[in-house]
C-alpha positions in Angstrom: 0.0 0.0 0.0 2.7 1.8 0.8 4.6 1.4 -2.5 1.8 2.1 -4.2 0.9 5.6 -2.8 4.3 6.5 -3.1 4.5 5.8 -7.0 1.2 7.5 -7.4 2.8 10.7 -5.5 5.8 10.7 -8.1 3.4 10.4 -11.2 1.5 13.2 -10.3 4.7 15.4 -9.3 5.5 14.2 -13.0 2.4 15.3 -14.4 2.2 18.2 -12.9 5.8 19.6 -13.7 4.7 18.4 -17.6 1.8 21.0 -16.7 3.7 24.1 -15.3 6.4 23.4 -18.4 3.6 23.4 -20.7 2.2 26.6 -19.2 5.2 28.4 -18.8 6.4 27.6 -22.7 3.1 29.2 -23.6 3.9 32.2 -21.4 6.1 34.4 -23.7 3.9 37.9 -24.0 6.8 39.5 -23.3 7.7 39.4 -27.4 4.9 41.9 -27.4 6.1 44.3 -25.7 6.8 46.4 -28.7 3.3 45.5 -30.5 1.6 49.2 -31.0 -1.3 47.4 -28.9 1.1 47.5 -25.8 1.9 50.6 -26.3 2.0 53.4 -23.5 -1.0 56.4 -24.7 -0.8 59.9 -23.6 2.5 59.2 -22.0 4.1 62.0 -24.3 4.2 65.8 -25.1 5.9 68.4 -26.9 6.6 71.7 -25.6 7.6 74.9 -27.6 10.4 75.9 -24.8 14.1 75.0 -24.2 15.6 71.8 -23.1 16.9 73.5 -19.6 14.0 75.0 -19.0 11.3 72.3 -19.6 14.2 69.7 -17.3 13.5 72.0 -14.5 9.9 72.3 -14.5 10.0 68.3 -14.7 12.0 68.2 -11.9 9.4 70.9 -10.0 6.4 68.5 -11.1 7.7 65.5 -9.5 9.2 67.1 -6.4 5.5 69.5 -6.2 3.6 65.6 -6.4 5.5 64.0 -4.0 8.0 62.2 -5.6 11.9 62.2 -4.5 14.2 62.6 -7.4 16.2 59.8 -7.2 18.9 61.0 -10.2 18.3 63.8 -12.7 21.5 64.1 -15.3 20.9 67.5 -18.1 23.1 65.7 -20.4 21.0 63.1 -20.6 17.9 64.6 -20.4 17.0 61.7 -17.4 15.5 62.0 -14.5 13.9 59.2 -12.6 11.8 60.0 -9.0 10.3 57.4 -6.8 7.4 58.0 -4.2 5.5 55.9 -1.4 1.8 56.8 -1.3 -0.6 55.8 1.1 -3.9 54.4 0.1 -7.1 56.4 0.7 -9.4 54.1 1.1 -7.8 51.3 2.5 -4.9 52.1 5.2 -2.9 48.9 5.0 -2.1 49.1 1.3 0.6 51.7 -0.1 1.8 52.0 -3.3 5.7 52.6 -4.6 5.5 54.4 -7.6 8.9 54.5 -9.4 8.9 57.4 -12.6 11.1 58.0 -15.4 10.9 61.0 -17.6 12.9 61.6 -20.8 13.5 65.4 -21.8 14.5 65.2 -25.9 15.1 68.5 -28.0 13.1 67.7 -31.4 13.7 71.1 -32.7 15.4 74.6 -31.7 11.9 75.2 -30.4 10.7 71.7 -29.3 11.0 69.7 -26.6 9.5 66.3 -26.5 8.9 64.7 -22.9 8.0 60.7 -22.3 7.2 59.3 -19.1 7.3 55.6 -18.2 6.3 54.6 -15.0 6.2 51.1 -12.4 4.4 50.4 -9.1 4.5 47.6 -6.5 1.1 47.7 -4.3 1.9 47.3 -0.9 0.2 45.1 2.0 1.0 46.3 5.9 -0.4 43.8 8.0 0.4 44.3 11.6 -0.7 40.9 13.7 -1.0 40.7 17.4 0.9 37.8 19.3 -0.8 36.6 22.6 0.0 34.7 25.8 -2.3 31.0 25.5 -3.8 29.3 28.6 -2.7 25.8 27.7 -1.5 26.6 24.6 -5.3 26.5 23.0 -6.8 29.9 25.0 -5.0 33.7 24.2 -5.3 35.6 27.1 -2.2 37.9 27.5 -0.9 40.2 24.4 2.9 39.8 23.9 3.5 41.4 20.9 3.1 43.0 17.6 4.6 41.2 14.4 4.7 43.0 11.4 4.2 41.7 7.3 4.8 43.7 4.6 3.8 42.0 1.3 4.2 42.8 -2.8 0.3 41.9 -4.0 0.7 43.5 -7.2 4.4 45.2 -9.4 4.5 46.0 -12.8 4.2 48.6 -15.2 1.8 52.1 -15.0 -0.3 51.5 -18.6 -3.5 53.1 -17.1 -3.6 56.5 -19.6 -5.0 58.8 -17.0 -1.7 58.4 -14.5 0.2 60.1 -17.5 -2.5 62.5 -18.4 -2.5 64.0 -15.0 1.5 64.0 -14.9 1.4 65.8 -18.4 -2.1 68.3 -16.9 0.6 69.3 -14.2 3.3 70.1 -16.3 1.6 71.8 -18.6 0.3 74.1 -15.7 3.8 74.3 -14.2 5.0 75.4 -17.7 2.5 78.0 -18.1 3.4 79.5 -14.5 6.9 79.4 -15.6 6.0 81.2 -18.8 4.3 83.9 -16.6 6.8 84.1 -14.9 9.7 85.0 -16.9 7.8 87.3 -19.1 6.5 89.2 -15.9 10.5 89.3 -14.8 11.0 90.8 -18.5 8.6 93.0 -18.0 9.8 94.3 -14.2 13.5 94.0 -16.2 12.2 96.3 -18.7 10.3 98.7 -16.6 13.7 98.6 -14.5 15.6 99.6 -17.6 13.1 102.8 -18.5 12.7 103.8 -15.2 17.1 104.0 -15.0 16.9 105.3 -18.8 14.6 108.4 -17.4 16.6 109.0 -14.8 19.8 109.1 -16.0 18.1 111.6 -18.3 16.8 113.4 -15.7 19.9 113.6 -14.1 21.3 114.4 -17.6 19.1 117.6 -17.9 19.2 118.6 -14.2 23.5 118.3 -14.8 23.3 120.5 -18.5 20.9 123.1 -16.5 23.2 123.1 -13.7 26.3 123.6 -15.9 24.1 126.3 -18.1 23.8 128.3 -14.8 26.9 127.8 -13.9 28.5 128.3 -17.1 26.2 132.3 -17.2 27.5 132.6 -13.5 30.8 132.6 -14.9 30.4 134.5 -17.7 28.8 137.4 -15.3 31.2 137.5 -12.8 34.0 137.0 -15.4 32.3 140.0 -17.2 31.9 141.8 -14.0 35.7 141.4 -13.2 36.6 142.6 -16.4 34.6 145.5 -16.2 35.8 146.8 -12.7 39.5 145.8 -13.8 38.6 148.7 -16.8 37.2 150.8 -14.7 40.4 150.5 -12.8 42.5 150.8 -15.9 40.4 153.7 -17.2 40.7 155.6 -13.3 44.6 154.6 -13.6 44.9 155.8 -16.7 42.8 159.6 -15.8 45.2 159.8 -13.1 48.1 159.2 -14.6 47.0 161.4 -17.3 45.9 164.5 -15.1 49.6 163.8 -13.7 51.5 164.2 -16.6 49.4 166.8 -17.4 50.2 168.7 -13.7 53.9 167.4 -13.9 54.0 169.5 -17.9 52.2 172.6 -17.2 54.7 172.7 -14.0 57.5 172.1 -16.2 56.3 174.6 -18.9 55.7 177.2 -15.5 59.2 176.9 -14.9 60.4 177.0 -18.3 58.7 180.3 -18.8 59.5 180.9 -15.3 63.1 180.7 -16.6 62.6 182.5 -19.4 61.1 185.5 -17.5 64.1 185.5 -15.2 66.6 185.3 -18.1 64.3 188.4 -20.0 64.9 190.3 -16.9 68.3 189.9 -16.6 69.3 191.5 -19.9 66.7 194.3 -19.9 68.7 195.4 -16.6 71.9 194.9 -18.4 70.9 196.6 -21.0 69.9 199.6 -18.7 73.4 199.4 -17.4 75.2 200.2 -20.9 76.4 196.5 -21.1 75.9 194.5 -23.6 73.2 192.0 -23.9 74.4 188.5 -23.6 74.2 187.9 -27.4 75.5 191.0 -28.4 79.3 191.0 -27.0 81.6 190.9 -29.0 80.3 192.7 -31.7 80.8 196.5 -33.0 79.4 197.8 -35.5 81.7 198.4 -38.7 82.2 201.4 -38.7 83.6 201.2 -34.6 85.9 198.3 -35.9 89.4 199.2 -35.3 92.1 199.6 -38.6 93.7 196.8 -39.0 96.5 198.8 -40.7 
């Protein structure tokens, strides 16, 4: 009886190895990975901004969602996040969601972004250990053991995950649009505002040098004008001087003259003479020379 159990145990091990081979040959959905059926939708979209720019926002999205960025490389245009997340509904499951997103420059202008994502689904089952009466009744708890189970892994191919990553982004990239050009704008407001007042400044400085400049000229004016008025009162007195100093001279020339007049009408009274008359008779008092 015994022999005969244990060869029907080993035929039906047989049998059923012959089963899971047969099953596991037939297994091979994998080849179809790349069938346009099991494809990814609306896991892909192209934005009109620069590579840099649209690699940050990415990065904002994930980090904004929840996700930690596990590596991010620019050259690459990589980045990959992961993030635990707690179930709503039911408390013990959690989900760890692990993302990739490719950032590819189509154009000078384009920027194509894919996202491929996995998740495992999570089971936290926390069990209580007692204390049994004989073995058989619980009756004192001892303990708290912990299980943590994978229920369900594999790929993200649900198309509203990546329409809400992509409805995200797109609102990311359109506050990141607002922003810049409102920073242009404050930029350019910042320019005009230094443009009109340097021009400001500019006018106040040519006004400042025009009245300066017409100071100058005044008093520069009024200092020539009192230096000829000195010259002109220098000039009068040095005029009614030489003028004094010439009718003196000309006093005491005729002054001299006078004197000298005198002098030979008294010599003349005398019977002398006059100083330009000696020497000289008349020709018929000249002695004979024979």
């Amino acid at each position: 009886m015994r022999k005969f159990g244990s060869r029907f145990l080993q035929w039906f091990l047989f049998a059923a190895l012959i089963m899971l081979a047969g099953c596991a040959g037939n297994q091979q959905g994998y080849q179809k990975a790349f069938d346009s059926q099991n494809a990814l939708a609306h896991n892909q979209y192209t934005f009109a901004q620069s590579p840099e720019s649209i690699f940050k926002t990415v990065k904002q999205t994930f980090v904004q969602q929840g996700f930690t960025i596990e590596s991010a490389d620019m050259k690459s245009g990589i980045i990959k996040a992961v993030r635990d997340m707690q179930d709503k509904e039911e408390p013990e499951i959690s989900y760890n969601i692990h993302a990739s997103a490719d950032i590819s420059e189509v154009t000078g202008t384009e920027v194509n972004v894919s996202l491929a994502a996995s998740q495992q689904t999570i089971l936290h089952r926390a069990t209580t250990t007692w204390w049994h009466l004989l073995w058989i009744i619980p009756i004192i708890p001892t303990g708290t053991e912990y299980q943590t189970l994978v229920i369900k892994e594999g790929n993200v191919t649900e198309p509203g995950f990546y329409t809400d990553f992509f409805n995200s982004l797109k609102i990311a990239v359109t506050k990141h649009d607002l922003a810049v050009k409102a920073a242009a704008a404050k930029a350019a407001e910042k320019v005009a505002a230094e443009r009109a007042a340097a021009e400001q400044a500019a006018k106040a400085k040519a006004e400042a040098d025009r009245v300066a400049a017409e100071q100058a000229a005044k008093a520069r004016a009024e200092d020539e004008a009192r230096a000829a008025a000195k010259k002109a009162e220098a000039d009068r007195i040095m005029a009614e001087k030489s003028a004094r100093a010439q009718g003196e001279a000309e006093a005491r020339a005729a002054a001299e003259e006078g004197k000298t007049d005198k002098v030979a009408g008294a010599r003349t009274d005398a019977g002398e003479p006059a100083a330009g008359e000696r020497g000289h008779l008349p020709d018929n008092d000249q002695p004979d020379s024979r």
